[in-house]
C-alpha positions in Angstrom: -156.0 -44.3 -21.5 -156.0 -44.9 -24.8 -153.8 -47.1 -27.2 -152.5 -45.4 -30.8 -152.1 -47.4 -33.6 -148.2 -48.3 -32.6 -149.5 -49.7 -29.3 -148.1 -46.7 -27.1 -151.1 -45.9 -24.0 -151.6 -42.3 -23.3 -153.9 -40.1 -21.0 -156.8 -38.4 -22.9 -159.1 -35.7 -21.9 -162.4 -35.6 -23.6 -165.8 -34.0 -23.2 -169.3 -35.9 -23.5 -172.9 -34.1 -22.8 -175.7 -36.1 -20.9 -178.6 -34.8 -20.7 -179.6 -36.1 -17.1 -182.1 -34.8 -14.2 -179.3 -35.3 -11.8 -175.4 -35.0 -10.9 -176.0 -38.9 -9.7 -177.7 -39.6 -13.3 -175.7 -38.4 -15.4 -172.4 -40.1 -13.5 -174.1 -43.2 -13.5 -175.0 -42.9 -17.2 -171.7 -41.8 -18.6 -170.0 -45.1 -16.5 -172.7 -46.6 -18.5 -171.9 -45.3 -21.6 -168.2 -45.4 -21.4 -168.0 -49.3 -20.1 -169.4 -50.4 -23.7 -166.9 -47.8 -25.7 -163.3 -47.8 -23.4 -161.2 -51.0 -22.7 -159.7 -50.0 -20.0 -159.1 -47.6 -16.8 -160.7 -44.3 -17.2 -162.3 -41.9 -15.1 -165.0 -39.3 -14.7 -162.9 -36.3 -13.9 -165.5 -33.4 -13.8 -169.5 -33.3 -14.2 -171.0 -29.4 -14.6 -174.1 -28.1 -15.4 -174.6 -26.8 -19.1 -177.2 -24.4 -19.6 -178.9 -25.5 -23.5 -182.4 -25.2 -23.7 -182.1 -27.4 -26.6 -180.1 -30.0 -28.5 -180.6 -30.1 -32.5 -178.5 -32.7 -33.4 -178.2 -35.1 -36.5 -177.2 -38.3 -36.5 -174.7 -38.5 -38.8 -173.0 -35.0 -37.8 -170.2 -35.2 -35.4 -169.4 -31.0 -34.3 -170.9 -29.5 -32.2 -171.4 -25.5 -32.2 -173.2 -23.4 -28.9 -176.1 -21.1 -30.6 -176.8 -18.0 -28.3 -180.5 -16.7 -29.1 -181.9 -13.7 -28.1 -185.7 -13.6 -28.3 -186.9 -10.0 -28.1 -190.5 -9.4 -27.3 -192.4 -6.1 -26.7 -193.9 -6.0 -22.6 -196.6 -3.3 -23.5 -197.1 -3.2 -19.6 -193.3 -1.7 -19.3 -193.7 -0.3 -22.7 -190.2 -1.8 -23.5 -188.3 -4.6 -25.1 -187.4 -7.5 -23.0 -184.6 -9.9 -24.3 -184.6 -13.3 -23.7 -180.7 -15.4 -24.0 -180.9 -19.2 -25.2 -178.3 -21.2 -25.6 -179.1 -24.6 -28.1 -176.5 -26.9 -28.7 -176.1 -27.7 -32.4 -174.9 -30.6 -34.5 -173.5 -29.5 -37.7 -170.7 -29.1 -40.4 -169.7 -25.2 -40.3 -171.1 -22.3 -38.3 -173.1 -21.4 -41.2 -174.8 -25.2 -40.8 -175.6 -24.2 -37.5 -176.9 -21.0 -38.0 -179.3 -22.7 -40.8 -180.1 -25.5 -38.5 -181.3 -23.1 -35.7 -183.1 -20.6 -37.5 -184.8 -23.8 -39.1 -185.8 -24.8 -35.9 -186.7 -21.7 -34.3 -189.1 -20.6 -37.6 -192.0 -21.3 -35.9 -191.7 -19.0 -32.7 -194.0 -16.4 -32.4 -191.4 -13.7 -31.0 -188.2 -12.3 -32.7 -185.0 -13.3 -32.1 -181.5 -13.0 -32.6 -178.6 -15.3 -33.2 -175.9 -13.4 -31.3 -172.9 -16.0 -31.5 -171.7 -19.5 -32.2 -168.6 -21.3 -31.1 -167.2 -24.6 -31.7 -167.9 -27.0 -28.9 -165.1 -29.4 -28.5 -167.4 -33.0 -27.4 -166.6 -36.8 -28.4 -170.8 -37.8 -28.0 -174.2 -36.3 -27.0 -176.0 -38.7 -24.7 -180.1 -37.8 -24.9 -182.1 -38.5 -22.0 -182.9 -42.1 -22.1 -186.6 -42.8 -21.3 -187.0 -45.2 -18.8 -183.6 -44.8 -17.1 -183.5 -46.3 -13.7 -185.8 -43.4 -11.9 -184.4 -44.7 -8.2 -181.3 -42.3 -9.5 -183.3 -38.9 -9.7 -182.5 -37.3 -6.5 -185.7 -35.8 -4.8 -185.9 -32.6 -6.8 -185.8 -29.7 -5.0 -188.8 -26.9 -4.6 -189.0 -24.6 -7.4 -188.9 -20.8 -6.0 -192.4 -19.3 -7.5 -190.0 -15.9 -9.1 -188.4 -18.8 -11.0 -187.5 -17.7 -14.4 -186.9 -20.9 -16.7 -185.6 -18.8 -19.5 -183.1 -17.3 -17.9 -182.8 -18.9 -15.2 -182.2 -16.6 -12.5 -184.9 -15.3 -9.3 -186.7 -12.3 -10.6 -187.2 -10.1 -7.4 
């Protein structure tokens, strides 16, 4: 609930991003979170999985815009291109911001790549993972298959 300026309560839906090793940490650190920001009843409707490989964010930026990268590199095994899909989650003014911001922080990478698309991501906050966090709340991680592939996250076969 929230309370406008006239005093009238409504019901709010809003969107937050914790960056957390588990379903369990991340509800126990938005509660967290939210206890110190809402007076109040609120609840913790829905928690899903985002799939950034990266959060460039500035302090005093408040949007939020999804980069998707494709890295393109030559497998001279295959002889063919291989594309690679990122998404980065990017705190800035405009789209153009965003674009800047991530081809800033991509400059360095030693293959090519390709900002396909950026949307506007509707979120309040951005909660980084807090070192030290109570570790009892990581659930025991599961075993990694070995065809595991990190960038894009699927089993290669």
């Amino acid at each position: 609930m929230k309370v406008d300026d006239n005093g009238n309560e409504s019901t709010v839906t809003e969107s937050y991003l914790v960056d957390a090793m588990s379903y369990t940490e991340a509800e126990t650190r938005i509660y967290e979170e939210m206890e110190q920001r809402v007076r109040g009843e609120f609840r913790v409707m829905n928690i899903s999985k985002a799939n950034y490989s990266d959060v460039i964010s500035d302090e005093e930026l408040v949007d939020w815009y999804k980069v998707k990268v494709t890295g393109v590199e030559y497998d001279e095994e295959a002889d063919k291109e291989k594309k690679y899909n990122n998404y980065y989650l990017v705190g800035a003014d405009s789209c153009k911001q965003a674009i800047e911001r991530t081809e800033e922080s991509l400059k360095d990478m030693t293959m090519d790549f390709i900002i396909n698309a950026v949307n506007y991501v509707q979120l309040v906050d951005v909660f980084p993972y807090a070192e030290g966090h109570d570790a009892s709340l990581v659930e025991e991680e599961e075993e990694i298959d070995a065809n595991f592939d990190p960038e894009t996250g699927e089993i290669i076969e």
